[in-house]
Residue frames relative to the residue before (quaternion, step in Angstrom):
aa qw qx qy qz dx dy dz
X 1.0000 0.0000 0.0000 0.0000 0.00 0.00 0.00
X 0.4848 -0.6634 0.5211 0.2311 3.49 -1.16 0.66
X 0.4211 -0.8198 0.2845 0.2639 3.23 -0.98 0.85
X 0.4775 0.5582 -0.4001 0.5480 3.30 1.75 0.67
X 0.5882 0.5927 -0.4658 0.2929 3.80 1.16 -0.83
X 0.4764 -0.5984 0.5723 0.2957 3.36 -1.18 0.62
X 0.5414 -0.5513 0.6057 0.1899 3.46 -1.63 1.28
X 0.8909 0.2576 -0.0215 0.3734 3.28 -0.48 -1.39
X 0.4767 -0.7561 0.4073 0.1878 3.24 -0.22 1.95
X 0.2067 -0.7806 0.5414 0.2342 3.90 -1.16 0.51
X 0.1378 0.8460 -0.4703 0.2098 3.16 0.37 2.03
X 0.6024 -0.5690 0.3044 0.4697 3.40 -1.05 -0.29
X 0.3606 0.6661 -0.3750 0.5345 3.64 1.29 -0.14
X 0.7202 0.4609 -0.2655 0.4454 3.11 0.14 -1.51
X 0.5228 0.6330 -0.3509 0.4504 3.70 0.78 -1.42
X 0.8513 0.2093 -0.2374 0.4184 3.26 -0.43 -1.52
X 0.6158 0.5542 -0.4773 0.2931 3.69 0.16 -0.80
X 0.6143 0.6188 -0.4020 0.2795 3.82 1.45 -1.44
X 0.4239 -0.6418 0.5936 0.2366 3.80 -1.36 0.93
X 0.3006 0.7623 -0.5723 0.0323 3.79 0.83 0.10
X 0.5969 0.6732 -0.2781 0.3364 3.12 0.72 -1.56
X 0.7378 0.4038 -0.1044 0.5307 4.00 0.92 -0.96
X 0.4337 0.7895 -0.2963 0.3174 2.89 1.21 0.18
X 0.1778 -0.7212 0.5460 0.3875 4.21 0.68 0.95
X 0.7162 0.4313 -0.4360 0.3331 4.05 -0.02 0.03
X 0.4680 0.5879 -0.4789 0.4540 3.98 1.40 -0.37
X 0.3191 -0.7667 0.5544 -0.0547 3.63 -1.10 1.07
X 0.7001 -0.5611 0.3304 0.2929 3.32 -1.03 -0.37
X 0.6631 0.5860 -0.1225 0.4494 2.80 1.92 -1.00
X 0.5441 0.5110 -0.2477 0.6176 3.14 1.92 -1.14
X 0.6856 0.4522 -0.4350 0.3691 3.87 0.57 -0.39
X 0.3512 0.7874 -0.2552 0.4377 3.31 1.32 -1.00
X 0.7956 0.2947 -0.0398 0.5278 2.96 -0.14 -1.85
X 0.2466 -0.8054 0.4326 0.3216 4.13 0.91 -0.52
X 0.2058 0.8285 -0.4766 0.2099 3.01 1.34 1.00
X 0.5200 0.6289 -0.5579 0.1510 3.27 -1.45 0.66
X 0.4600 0.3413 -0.6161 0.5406 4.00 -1.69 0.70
X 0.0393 -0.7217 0.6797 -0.1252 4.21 -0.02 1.10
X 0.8870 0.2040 -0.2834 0.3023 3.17 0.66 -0.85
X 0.5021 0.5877 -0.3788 0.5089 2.89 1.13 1.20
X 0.7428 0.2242 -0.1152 0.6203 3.69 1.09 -1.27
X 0.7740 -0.3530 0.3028 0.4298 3.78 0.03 0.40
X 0.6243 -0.4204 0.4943 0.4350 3.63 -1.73 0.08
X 0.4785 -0.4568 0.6909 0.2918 4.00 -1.44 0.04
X 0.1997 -0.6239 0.7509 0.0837 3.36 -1.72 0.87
X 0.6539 0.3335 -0.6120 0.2943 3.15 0.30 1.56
X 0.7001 -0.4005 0.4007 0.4347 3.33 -1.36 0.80
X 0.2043 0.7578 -0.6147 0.0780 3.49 -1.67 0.70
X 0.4500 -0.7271 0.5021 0.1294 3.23 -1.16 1.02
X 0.3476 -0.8034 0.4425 0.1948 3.53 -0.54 1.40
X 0.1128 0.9334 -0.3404 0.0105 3.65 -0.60 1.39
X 0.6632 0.0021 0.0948 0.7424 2.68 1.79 0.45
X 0.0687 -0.7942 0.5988 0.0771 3.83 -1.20 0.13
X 0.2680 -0.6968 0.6558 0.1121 3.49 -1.05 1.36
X 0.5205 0.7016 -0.4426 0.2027 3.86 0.89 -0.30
X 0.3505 0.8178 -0.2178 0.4011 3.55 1.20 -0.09
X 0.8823 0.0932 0.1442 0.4382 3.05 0.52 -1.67
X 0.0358 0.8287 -0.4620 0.3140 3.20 2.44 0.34
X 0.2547 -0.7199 0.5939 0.2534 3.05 -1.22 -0.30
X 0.5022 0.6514 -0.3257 0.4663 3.20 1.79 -0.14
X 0.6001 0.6082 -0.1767 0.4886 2.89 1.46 -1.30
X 0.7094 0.4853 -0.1686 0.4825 3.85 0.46 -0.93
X 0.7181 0.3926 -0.3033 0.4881 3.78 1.30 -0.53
X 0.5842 0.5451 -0.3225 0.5076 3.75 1.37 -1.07
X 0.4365 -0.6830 0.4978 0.3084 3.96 1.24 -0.16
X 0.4105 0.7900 -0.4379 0.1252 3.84 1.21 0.74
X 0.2844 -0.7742 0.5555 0.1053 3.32 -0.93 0.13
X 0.7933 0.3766 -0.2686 0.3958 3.60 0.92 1.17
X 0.3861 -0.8060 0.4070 0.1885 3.35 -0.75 0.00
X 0.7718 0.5528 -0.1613 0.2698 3.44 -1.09 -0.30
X 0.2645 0.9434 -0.1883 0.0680 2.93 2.06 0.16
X 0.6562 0.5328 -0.3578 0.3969 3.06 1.46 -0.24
X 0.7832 0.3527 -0.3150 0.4037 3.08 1.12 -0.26
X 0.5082 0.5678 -0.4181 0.4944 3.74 1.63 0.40
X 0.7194 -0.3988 0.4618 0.3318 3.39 0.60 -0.93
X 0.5709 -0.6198 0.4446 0.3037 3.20 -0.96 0.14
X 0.4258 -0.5998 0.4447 0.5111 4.12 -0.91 1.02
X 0.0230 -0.5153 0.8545 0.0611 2.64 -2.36 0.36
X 0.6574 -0.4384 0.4699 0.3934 3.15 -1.75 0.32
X 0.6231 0.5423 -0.2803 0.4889 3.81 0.98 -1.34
X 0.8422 0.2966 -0.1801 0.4127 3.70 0.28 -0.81
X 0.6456 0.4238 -0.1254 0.6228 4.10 0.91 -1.13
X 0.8313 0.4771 -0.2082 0.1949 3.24 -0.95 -1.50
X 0.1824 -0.8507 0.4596 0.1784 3.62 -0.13 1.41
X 0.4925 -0.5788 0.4532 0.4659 3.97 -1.13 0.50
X 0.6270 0.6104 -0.3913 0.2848 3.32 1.17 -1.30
X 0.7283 0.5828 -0.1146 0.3418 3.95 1.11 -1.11
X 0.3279 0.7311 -0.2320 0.5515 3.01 2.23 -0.13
């Protein structure tokens, strides 16, 4: 895998399983916008207020073998940015 290629396919599976929505940091603006799977499509360009994290216990998160959080406002995984050697 490249170390830019995204891990965590942008599917419909993926979609429904993602915990974004519950998320004490998902907002109005990200709903609005129906934004969500970050760690799959990219960070949100709206401002947000860090209150907690559901990325952990995702279930997306636990199969792709990640190790991080906050995805909406880092970005989407990559091997280069997320992905631990240790979890491999």
């Amino acid at each position: 895998m490249a170390e830019n290629e995204i891990i965590v396919p942008d599917t419909q599976e993926n979609a429904e399983r993602c915990r974004c929505l519950q998320c004490p940091v998902y907002n109005e603006c990200m709903g609005n916008n129906e934004e969500l799977l970050f760690c799959s499509r990219g960070s949100t360009g709206c401002e947000l207020e860090k209150r907690g994290c559901l990325c952990l216990h995702c279930p997306n998160e636990i199969e792709y073998r990640l190790n991080s959080f906050f995805y909406c406002q880092k970005g989407a995984a990559t091997e280069k940015n997320v992905a631990s050697e240790t979890l491999k």
